[in-house]
N, C-alpha and C positions, 0 to 999 in steps of 0.2 A: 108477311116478311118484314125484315128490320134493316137498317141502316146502320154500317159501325162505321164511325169516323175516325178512330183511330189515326194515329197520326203516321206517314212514310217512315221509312227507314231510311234515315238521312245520317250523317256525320255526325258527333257531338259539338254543342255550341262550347267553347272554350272560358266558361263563366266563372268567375272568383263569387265572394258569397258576400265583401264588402256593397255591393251594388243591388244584393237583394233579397238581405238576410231581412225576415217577416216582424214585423211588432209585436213583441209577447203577447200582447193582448189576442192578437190572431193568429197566433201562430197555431198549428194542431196540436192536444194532449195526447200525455200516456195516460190512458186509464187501468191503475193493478184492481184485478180482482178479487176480491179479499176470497182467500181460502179456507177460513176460519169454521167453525163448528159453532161459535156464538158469537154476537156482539161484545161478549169480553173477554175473549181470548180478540178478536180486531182492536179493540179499545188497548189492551194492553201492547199492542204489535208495536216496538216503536221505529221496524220501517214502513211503515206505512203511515205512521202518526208524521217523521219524518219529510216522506215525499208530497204529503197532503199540505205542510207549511213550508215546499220550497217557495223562494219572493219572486221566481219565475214564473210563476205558475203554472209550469209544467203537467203537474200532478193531479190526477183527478184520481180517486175510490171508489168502486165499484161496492156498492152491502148488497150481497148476496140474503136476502134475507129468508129466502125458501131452505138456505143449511144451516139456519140459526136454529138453536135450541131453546136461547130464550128468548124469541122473537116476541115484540109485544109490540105495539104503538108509542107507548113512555121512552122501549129501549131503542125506537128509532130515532125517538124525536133526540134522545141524549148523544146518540152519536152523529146526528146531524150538526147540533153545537157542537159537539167535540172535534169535529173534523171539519168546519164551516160548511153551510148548505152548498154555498158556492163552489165546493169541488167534492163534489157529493152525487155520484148516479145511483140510485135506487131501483133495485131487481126483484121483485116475488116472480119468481119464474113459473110457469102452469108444470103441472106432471108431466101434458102431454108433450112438452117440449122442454124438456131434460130436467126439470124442477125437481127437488130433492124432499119436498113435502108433499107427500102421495094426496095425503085430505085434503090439500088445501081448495077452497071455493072461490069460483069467480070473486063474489063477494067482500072474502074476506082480503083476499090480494088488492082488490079496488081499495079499499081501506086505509091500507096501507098506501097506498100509491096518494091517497087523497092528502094522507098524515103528509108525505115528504112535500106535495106543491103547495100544501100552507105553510110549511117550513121553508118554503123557496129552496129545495136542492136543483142543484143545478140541469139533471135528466130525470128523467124515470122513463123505464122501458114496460112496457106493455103489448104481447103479443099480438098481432095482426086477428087473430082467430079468436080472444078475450075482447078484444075492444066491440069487435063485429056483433059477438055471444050480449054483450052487455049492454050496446046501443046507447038509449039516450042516459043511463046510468052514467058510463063513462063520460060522455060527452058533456058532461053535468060536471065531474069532477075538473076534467082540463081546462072549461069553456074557463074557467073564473084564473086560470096560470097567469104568473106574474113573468117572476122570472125564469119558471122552469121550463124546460124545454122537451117533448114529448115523443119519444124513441116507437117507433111503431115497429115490432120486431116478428121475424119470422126464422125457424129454425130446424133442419134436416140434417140428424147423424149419420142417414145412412147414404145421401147418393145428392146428385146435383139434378134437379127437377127441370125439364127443357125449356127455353127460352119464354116461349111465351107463357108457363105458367109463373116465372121470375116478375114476367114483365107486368102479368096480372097485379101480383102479390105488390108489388110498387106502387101501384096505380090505386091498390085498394087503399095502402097505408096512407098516401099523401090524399086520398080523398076524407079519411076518416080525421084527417087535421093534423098529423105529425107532423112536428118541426125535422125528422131525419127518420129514414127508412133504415133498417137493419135487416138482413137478409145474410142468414149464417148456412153455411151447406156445406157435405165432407163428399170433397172429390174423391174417388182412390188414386188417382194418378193426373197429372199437372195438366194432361189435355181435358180434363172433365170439366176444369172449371171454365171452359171457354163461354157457355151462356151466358154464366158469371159476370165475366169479363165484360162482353159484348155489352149487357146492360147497362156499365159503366157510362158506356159511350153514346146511348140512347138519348136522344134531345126533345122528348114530348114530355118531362120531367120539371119540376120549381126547385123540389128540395135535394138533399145531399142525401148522395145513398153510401152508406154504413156498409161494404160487399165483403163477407169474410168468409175465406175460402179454408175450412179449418184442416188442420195437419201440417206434415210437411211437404206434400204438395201444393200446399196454398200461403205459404211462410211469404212467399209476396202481396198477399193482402192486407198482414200485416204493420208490412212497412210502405204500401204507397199509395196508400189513400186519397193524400195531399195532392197527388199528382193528376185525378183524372177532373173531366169538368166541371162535376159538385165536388165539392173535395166531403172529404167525413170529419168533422170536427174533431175526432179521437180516434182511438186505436184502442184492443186491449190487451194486455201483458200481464205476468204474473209475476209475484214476489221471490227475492233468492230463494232458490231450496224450494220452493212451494209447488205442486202440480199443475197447479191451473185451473181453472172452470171451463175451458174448452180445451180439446186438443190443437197442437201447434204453438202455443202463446210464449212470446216470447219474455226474457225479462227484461223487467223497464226497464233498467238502465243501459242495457245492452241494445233497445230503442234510441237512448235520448245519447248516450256517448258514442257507441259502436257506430249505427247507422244512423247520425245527428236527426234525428227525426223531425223533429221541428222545424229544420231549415228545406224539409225536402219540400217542393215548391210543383206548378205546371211544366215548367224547365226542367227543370232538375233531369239532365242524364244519368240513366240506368246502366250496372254493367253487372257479370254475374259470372259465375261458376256453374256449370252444370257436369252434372254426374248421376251415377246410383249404385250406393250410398255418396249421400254428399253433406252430411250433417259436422263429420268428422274435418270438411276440411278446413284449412287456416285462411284461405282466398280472400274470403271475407273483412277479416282481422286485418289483415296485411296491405288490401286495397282500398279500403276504406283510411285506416290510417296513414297511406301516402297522399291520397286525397285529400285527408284535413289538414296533414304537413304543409300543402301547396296552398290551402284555403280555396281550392277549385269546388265547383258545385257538381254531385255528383255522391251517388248512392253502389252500394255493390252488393251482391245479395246473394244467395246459394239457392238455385231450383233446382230441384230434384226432379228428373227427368229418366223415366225409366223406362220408357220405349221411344221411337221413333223422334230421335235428338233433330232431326234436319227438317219434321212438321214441325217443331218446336220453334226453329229458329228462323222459319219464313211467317208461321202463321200465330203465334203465341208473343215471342218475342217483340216484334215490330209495336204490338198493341201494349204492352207492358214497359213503352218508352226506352227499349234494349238498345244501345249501342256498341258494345261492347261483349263478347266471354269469353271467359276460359272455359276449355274443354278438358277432362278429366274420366276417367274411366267409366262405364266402357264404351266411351261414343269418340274418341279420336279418330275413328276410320268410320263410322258409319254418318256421321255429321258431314262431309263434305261433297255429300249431295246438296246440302243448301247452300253453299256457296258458286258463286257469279265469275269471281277468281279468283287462282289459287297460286300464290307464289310458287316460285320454280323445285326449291326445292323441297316443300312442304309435297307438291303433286308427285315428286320422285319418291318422298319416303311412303305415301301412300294414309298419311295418318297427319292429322291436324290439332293443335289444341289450344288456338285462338281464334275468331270471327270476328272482325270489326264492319261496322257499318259505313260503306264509301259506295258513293255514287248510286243510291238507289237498291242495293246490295249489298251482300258479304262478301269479303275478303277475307281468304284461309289462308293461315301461314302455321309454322310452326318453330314456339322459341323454345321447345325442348331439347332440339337437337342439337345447336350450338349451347345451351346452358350446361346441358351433359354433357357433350365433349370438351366445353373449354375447362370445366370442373373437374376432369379427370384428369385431362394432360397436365392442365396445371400440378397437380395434387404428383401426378408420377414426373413432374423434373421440371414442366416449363416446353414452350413452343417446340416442336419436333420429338418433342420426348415418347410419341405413340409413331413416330414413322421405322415402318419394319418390325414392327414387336406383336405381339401375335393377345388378342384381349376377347374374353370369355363373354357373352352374354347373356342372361337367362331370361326366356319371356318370349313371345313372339306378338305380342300385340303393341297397339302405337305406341307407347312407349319405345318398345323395345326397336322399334322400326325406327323412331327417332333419331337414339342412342347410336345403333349399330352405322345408319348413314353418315351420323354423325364422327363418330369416331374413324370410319371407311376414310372419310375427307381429310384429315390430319394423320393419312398413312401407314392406318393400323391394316392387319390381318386380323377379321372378325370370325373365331368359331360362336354356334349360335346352338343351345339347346333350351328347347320348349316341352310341357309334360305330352302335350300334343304334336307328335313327330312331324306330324304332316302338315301345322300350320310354323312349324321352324323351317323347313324344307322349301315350303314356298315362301321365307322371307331372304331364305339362304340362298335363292336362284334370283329373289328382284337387288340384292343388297352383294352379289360377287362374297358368300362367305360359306363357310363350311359350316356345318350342321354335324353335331355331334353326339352320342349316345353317354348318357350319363356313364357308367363305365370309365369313359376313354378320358372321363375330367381328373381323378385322380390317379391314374396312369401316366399321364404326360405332364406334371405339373410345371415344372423347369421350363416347358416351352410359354408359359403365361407370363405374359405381362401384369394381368390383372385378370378382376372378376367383376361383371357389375351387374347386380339385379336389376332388372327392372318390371319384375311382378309385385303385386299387392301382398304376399306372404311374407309374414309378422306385421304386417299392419295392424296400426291399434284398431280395435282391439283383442287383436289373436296375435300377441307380443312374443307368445315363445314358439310359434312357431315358423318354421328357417328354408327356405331355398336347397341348400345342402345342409349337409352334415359336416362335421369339422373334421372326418377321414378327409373329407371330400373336395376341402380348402387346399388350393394347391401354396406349400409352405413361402413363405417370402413375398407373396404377392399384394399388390393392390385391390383391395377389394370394396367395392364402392357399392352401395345399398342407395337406391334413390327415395326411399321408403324416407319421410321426414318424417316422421309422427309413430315410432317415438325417436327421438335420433340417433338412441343407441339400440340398433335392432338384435336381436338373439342370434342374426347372421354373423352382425358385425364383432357380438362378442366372440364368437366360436374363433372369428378370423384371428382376434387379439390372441387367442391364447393358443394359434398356430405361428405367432412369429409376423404376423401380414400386419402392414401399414392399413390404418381402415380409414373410411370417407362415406359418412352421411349425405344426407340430401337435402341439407340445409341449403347449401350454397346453391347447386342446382335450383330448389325450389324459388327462391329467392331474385335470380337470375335471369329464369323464364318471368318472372313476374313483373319485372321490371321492365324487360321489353315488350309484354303487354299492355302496362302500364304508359309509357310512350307511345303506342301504337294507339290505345284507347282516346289517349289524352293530347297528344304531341307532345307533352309537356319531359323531361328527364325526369327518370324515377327520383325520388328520396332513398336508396337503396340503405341506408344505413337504418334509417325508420323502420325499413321493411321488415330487415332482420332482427332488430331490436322486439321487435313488436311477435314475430314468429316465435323466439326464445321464450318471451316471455307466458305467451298461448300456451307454447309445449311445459313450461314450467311449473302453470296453472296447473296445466291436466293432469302433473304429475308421472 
């Protein structure tokens, strides 16, 4: 049996980063892995010759040299000067762990490895299972390291291996003399990496374990290394445009700007968005950059969580430093079974899509409902402008359960129709609204106030496809799309060229976030930041 120490699920510490921003010199790198096919096509890269000479020294290179084609010893020893040894990791990967030169020999990899620690590059990684194979050879080549530092590596594409044989494979790597264990494994799903995890936490250890949970279920390994008791000296990420040498990897800069990596610390509060799919959403962008506005410590992150959101959030989360998420599709209503308490009206609407950590616990509330209804009424005249008018909504899941309470409370008449009758019906008996048969939408248009989606159709990226059809738009009305991504959804055109005032879900998204944001932080959102920062994400994407 093992011990995880992980830390309680407590409040966030309220921390600015003047008080305990790290020393370059210690602070954690990004390390990009070159994706190159030779040492000159890397030589010729000039973002990577670039991030290798920032004065931060940020920047570390990874030479793949098992996908080199003109790999030689001369062509390492040149790109070691060329890129200084000093931020320089050196890889001959084995075949049987993902290595890209089928022939290559123990032998000849040791070689190479010998070339880079008389070069002083600053790693070289060597297989758990080659060091072991090659005995006093290897142990011949590191004994005499200067400055370099000796990566004992271990690697599983297909599945995460149960604890104790993790716990082995650490125990073998720091026994054979690594300065840092690497342990790379592909979960299929966010609770697989829990061994993972747990090993972080294990205290019969000297050195820094390296734990990378590769995909996007394990997009959290990548960014918080820094945080558990051996920290990992780096992380790795890949170049714009470029695929990666593992899956999940994110791009550097999107490490060192986006989720300030460097500064993320033992402290450092975690907050996060969970979904599935959740790669698409802005959370991240948005939260992070009100956090750097305010100069508070603290990190935001996207997990993909594809089954069972509420084991996530008692037994996942608490050890991944979480204080904070949003909830987003489709865990709004099955997520609040992990919460302790749940505001009044969040447990009325039956769906949540916030958790904050207070008193030992989660606390479930929901700032969708007021962000949606205050962004409609407004949008249709201003305070009282929805009492006694009658407003369409489409969806029956938490969102839409949000919305509809939401709107219920500032006086509206809610019809509700769902593609599934019978989960509209039972939101139409908890919520006092009628439930209505597609039909009867463009038959009675004159009685609508509005329309407002709140299903994922025409989300990016299935953009042209729409909720209704523009028969279907009742003429004159408000039609409000909570769909933010892209803003102008294929619904909201059809509505434009029936005569209807249309409303994205910028403002909504924006809104909710903000009072997450204070609820996470105490602190008042930056909301200007937020929006600023969303437009520009969606402008990106195009």
């Amino acid at each position: 049996m093992y011990a995880c120490t992980a830390p309680p699920l407590s409040e966030s510490p309220r921390t600015s980063y003047n008080a305990r921003m790290p020393n370059a010199h210690d602070a954690p790198q990004v390390c990009i892995a070159s994706h190159h096919g030779s040492f000159a096509e890397l030589l010729a890269d000039a973002e990577f010759r670039a991030a290798a000479e920032r004065p931060d020294g940020a920047c570390l290179v990874e030479f793949r040299v098992d996908a080199f084609a003109d790999r030689s010893e001369a062509k390492l020893r040149e790109a070691l000067v060329a890129f200084t040894p000093q931020r320089c990791v050196v890889t001959y990967r084995s075949p049987e762990e993902g290595g890209r030169d089928a022939n290559a020999s123990d032998e000849t990899r040791l070689a190479f490895a010998k070339t880079a620690v008389q070069a002083q590059a600053a790693f070289v990684d060597l297989e758990v299972a080659t060091f072991a194979r090659l005995g006093d050879r290897a142990r011949g080549v590191f004994a005499d390291r200067k400055s370099t530092r000796l990566i004992a590596s271990f690697h599983d594409f297909e599945a995460v291996p149960v604890y104790d044989r993790l716990h082995a494979l650490r125990k073998q790597g720091e026994a054979l003399g690594a300065d840092v264990v690497k342990i790379a494994v592909q979960p299929k799903a966010i609770h697989d990496a829990s061994p993972l995890l747990d090993l972080l936490y294990a205290t019969d250890f000297a050195k820094p374990l390296m734990a990378l949970a590769m995909g996007e279920a394990g997009f959290w390994s990548r960014v918080l290394g820094p945080r558990f008791p051996q920290p990992a000296p780096f992380t790795f990420a890949r170049g714009e445009g470029a695929p990666g040498t593992a899956p999940g990897q994110p791009i550097w800069r999107e490490l060192l700007e986006l989720y300030r990596f460097r500064r993320i610390g033992p402290a450092t509060p975690v907050y996060g968005v969970i979904g599935s799919p959740i790669a698409h959403s802005l959370s991240p962008a948005m939260h992070n950059a009100a956090l750097a506005a305010l100069n508070l410590d603290g990190v935001f992150l996207p997990f993909r969580v594809d089954g069972e959101p509420a084991a996530f959030a008692r037994e996942i989360a608490p050890k991944l430093g979480v204080r904070g998420l949003s909830v987003t599709i489709p865990h709004k209503e099955t997520v609040i079974a992990a919460a302790a308490e749940i505001d009044p009206l969040a447990r009325q609407i039956g769906a949540v899509n916030t958790l904050v950590a207070r008193g030992g616990g989660w606390f479930a509330t929901n700032t969708d409902a007021h962000a949606a209804a205050g962004s409609f009424e407004e949008a249709a005249g201003g305070e009282g402008a929805l009492n006694g008018k009658t407003v369409l909504v489409l969806g029956a899941g938490g969102a839409a359960r949000a919305v509809a309470f939401g709107i219920k409370a500032r006086g509206a008449e809610v019809w509700l129709h769902n593609r599934t009758e019978s989960r509209a019906e039972k939101l139409a008996q908890d919520v006092g609204a009628r439930c209505v048969k597609r039909e009867e939408i463009s038959r009675q248009p004159k009685a609508l106030l509005g329309v407002i989606n709140t299903t994922s159709v025409g989300m990016h990226p299935n953009v042209d496809a729409t909720p209704l059809a523009a028969s279907e738009i009742p003429q004159g009305s408000l039609v409000f799309d909570t769909v933010y991504n892209p803003l102008r959804t294929r619904l909201l055109e059809l509505a434009e060229g029936r005569g209807c005032r249309t409303l994205n879900g910028l403002k909504m998204f924006v809104r909710q976030g903000a009072e997450q944001f204070r609820l996470f932080t105490g602190r008042p959102a930056p909301v200007e930041v937020m929006e600023q920062v969303v437009l520009q994400a969606l402008a990106k994407r195009g």
